[in-house]
LOMISE-906450 format. One record per residue (C-alpha): residue number from 0; y, z, x. Coordinates in steps of 0.5 Angstrom, whole numbers. Layout:
<nodes>
(node NUM,(Y,Z,X))
...
</nodes>
This chain:
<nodes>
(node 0,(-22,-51,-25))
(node 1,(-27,-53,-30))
(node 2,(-33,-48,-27))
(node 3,(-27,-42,-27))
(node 4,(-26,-43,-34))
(node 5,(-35,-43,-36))
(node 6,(-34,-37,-31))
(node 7,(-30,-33,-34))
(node 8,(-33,-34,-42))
(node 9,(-39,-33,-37))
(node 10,(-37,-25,-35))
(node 11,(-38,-28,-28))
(node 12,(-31,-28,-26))
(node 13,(-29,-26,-19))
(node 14,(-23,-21,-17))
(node 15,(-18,-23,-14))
(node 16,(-18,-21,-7))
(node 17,(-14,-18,-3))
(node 18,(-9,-21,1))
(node 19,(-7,-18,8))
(node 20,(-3,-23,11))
(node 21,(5,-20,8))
(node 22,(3,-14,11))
(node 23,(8,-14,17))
(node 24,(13,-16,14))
(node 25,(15,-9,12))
(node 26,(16,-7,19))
(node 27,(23,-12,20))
(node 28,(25,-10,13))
(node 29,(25,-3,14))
(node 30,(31,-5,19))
(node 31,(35,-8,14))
(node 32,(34,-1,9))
(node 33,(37,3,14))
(node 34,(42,-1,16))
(node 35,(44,-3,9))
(node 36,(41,2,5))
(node 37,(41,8,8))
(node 38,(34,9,8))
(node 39,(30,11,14))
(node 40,(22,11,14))
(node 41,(19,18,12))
(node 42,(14,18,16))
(node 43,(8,17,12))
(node 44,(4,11,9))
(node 45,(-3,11,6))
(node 46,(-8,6,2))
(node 47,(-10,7,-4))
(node 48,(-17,4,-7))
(node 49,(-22,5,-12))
(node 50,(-28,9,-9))
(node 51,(-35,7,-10))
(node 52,(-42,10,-9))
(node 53,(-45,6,-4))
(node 54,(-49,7,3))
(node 55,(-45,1,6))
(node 56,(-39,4,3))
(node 57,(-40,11,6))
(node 58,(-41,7,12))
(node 59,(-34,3,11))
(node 60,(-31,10,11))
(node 61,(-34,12,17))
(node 62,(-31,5,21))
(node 63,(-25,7,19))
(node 64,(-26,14,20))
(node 65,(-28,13,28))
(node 66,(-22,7,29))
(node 67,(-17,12,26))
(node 68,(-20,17,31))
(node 69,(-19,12,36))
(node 70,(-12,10,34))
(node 71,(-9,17,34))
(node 72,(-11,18,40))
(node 73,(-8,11,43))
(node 74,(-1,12,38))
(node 75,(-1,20,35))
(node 76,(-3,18,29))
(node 77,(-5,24,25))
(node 78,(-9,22,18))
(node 79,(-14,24,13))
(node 80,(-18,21,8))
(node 81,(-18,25,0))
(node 82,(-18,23,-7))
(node 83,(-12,24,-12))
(node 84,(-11,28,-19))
(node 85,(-13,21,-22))
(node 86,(-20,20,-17))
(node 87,(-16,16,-12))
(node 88,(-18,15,-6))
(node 89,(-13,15,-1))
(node 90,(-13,14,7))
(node 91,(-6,18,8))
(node 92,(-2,16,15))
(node 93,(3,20,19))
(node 94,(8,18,25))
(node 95,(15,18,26))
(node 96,(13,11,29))
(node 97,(14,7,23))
(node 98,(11,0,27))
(node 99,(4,4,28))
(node 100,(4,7,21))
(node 101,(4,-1,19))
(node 102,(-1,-3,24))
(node 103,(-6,3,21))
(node 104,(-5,0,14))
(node 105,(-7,-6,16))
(node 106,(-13,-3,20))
(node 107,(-16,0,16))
(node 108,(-15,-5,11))
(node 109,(-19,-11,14))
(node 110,(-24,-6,16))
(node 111,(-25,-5,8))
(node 112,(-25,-12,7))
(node 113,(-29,-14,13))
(node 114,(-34,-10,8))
(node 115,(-34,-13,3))
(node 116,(-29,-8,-1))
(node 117,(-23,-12,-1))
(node 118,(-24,-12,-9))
(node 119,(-23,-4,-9))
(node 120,(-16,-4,-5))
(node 121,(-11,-2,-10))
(node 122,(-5,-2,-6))
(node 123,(-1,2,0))
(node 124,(5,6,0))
(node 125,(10,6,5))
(node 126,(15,13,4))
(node 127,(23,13,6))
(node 128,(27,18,5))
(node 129,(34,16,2))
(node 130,(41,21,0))
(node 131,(36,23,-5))
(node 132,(29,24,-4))
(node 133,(24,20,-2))
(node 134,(23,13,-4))
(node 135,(17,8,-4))
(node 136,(16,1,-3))
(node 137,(9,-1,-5))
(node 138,(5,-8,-3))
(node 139,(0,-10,-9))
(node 140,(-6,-13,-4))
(node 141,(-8,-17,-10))
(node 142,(-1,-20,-11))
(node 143,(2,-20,-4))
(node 144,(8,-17,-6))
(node 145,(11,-11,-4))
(node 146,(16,-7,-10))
(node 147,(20,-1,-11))
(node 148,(19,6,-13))
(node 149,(24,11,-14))
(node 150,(22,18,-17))
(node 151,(26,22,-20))
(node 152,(26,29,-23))
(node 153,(19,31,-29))
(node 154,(17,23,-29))
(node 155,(22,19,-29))
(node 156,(25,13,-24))
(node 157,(31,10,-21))
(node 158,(31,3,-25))
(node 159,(38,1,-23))
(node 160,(37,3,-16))
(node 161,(30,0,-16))
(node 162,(34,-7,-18))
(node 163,(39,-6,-13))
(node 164,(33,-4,-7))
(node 165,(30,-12,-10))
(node 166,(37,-16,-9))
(node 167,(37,-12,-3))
(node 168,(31,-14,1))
(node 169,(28,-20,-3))
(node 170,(31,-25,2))
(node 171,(26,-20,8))
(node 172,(20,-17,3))
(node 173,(15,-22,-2))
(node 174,(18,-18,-8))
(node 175,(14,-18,-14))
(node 176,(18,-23,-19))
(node 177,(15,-20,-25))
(node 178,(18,-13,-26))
(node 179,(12,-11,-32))
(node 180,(8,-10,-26))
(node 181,(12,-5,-22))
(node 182,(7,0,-24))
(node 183,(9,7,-21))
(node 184,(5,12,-17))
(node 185,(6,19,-20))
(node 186,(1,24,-16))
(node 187,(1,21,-10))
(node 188,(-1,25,-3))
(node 189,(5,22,1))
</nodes>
């Protein structure tokens, strides 16, 4: 703990790194959305992450790159790699099978942290579609929780659905506690 707080006054603390082993626990959970809440998967995910400018960088996009190429032959996946209004870059997944979606996300984010650009993962997002509109539930790779997203028209949120989405799926989602860090996505490309 001491070298952690000489670190820090130092400038030489690390980030957190990206935790990848909650994931899968999006896969089940959308079972209980349907059934519960009547939300289906929108057939959609994405990962967002900080872009960088790197030689091993572009040699990771690449990778990842060829193993979607793989992926979408074995599973139909379709995907595409471009950057939001913020300067994002996203890997944007789609496939009406919600389980191959999962498995793509958590693909192409060990292979961003086999490179060592776990730091740079921001979040993934994974859509579904409700009576009215689409509703996102986003995993926070540095938390390791999911939370709820629920837009609704000009830059406005669904709070109180939002809340109902976490009394709802706490007990089958790690949902983030802190309600501060519920940050919304507005602009993304799902």
């Amino acid at each position: 703990m001491r070298f952690k707080i000489l670190d820090a006054i130092r400038g030489k603390s690390e980030l957190p790194r990206a935790k990848l082993d909650r994931l899968f626990a999006i896969s089940t959970a959308s079972i209980t959305m349907e059934a519960n809440l009547g939300l289906s998967p929108g057939g959609a995910a994405g990962i967002c992450l900080k872009p960088i400018e790197s030689s091993r960088y572009e040699a990771a996009r690449s990778e990842i790159e060829d193993l979607l190429k793989y992926s979408a032959r074995e599973t139909g996946t379709k995907y595409r790699v471009e950057k939001d209004e913020y300067r994002y870059l996203w890997v944007v997944l789609e496939d009406p099978d919600f389980d191959d979606l999962v498995v793509n996300v958590h693909l192409v984010s060990t292979t961003i942290v086999e490179h060592g650009f776990g730091e740079q993962l921001l979040c993934a997002l994974y859509q579904f579609r409700g009576r009215d509109g689409p509703v996102y539930w986003i995993y926070s790779f540095k938390g390791g929780s999911y939370y709820p997203f629920a837009p609704i028209e000009g830059h406005n949120r669904d709070s109180s659905f939002e809340f109902r989405l976490r009394s709802v799926m706490e007990p089958e989602l790690p949902v983030e506690k802190d309600v501060e860090k519920w940050y919304p996505l507005w602009g993304t490309p799902i």
